[in-house]
BATORZA-97591 format. One record per atom (N, C-alpha, C): residue in one letter; x, y, z. Coordinates in steps of 0.2 Angstrom, whole numbers, padded with zeros to 4 digits, always signed. Example, Ala and Ser with C-alpha at 12.3 -4.5 7.8 and 13.67 -1.06 7.14 Angstrom:
% residues 2
a+0066-0028+0039
a+0062-0022+0039
a+0066-0016+0039
s+0064-0011+0035
s+0068-0005+0036
s+0064+0000+0039
//
This chain:
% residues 80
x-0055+0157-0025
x-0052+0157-0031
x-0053+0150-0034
x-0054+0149-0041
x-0056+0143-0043
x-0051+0139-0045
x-0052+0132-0046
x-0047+0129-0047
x-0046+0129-0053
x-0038+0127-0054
x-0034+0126-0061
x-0035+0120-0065
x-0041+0118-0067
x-0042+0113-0072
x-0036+0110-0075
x-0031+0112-0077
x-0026+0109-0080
x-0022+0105-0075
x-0022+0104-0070
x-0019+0101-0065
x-0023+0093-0065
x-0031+0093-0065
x-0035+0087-0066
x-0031+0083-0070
x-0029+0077-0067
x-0026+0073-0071
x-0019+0072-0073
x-0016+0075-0068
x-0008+0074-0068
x-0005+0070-0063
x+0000+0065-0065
x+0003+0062-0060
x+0007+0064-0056
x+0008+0063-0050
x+0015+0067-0047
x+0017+0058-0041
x+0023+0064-0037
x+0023+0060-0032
x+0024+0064-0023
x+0020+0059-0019
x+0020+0064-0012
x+0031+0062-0009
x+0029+0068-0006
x+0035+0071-0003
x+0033+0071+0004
x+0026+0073+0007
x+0026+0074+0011
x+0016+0067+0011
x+0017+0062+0015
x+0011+0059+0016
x+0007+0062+0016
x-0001+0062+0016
x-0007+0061+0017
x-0009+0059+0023
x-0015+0063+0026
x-0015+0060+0032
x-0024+0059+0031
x-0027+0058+0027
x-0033+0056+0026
x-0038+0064+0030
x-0043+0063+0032
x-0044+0067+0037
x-0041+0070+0039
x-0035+0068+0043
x-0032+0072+0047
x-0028+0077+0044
x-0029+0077+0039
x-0024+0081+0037
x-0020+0082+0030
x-0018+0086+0026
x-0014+0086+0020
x-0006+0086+0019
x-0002+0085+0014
x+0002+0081+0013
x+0006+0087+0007
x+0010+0085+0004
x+0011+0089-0003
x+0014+0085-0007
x+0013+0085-0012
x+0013+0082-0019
x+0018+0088-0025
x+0023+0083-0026
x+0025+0087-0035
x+0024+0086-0040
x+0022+0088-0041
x+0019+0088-0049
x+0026+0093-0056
x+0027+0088-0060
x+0030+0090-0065
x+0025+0094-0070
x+0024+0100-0071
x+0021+0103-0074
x+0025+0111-0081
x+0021+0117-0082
x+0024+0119-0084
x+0032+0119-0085
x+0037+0115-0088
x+0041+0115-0089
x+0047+0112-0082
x+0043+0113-0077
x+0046+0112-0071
x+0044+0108-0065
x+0045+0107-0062
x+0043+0104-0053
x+0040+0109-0049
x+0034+0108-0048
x+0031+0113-0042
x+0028+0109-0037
x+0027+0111-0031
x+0025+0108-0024
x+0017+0109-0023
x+0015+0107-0021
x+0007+0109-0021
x+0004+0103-0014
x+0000+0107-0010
x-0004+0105-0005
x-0008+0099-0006
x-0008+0093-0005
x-0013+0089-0006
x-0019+0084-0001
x-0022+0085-0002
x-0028+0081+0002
x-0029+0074-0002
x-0031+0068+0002
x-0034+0064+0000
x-0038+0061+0004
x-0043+0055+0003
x-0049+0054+0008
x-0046+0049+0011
x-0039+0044+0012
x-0036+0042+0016
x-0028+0042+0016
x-0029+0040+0021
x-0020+0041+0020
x-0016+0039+0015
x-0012+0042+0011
x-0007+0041+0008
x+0000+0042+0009
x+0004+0035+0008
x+0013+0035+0011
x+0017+0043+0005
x+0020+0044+0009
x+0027+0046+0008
x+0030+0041+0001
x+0031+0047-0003
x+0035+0042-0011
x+0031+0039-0016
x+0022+0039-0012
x+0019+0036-0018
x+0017+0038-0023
x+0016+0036-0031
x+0012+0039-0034
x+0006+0041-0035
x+0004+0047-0035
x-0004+0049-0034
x-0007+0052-0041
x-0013+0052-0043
x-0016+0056-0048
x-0021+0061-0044
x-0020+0066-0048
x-0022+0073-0047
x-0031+0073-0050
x-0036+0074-0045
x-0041+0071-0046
x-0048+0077-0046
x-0044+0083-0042
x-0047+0091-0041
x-0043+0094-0038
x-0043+0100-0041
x-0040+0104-0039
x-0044+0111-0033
x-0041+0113-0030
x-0046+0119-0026
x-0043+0125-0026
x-0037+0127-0027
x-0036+0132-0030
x-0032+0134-0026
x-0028+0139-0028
x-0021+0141-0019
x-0016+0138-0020
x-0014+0132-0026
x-0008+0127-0026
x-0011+0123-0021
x-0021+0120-0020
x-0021+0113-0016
x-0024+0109-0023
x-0024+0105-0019
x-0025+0097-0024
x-0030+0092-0022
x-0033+0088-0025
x-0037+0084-0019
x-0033+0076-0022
x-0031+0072-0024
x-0025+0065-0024
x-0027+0059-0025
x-0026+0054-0028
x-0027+0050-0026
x-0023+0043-0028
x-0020+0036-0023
x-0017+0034-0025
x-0015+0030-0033
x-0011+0030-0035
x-0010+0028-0045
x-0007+0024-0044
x-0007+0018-0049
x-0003+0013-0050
x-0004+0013-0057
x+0001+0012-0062
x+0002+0013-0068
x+0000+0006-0073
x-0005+0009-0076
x-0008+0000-0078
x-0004-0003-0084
x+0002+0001-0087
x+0007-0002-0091
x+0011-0006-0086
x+0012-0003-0080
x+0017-0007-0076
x+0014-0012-0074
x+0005-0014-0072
x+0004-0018-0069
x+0004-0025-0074
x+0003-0022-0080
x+0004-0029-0086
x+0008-0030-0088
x+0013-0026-0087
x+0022-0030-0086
x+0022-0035-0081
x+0020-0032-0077
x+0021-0037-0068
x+0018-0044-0070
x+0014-0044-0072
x+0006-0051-0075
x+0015-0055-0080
x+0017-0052-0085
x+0021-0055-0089
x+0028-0060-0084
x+0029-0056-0081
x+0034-0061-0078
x+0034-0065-0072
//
């Protein structure tokens, strides 16, 4: 099944870590109108709580992630 192109490029945050390798994680994504839970892979581990951007999608409710930092929030951080 192919993936849902509209997913590329959403933010979420993980709920359940990334285990790089080893393993996948799941991620919420606010989307149509609500919260949905989706399968995530990333190329390294990612924590529990962080926020990730949606970088491919594979189709099935999986996701491929990867860590975000919000570069509005980084140039507030630089201001004070």
């Amino acid at each position: 099944m192919p993936g849902d192109a509209s997913l590329i490029g959403s933010i979420g945050v993980l709920a359940i870590a990334t285990r790089g390798q080893a393993g996948p994680g799941e991620v919420l994504l606010k989307i149509r109108g609500g919260t949905e839970a989706y399968i995530a892979y990333s190329a390294e581990p990612i924590a529990r709580g962080q926020t990730v951007l949606v970088i491919e999608s594979r189709g099935h409710r999986t996701v491929d992630v990867s860590e975000w930092a919000d570069p509005f929030d980084l140039e507030i951080g630089k201001l004070t």
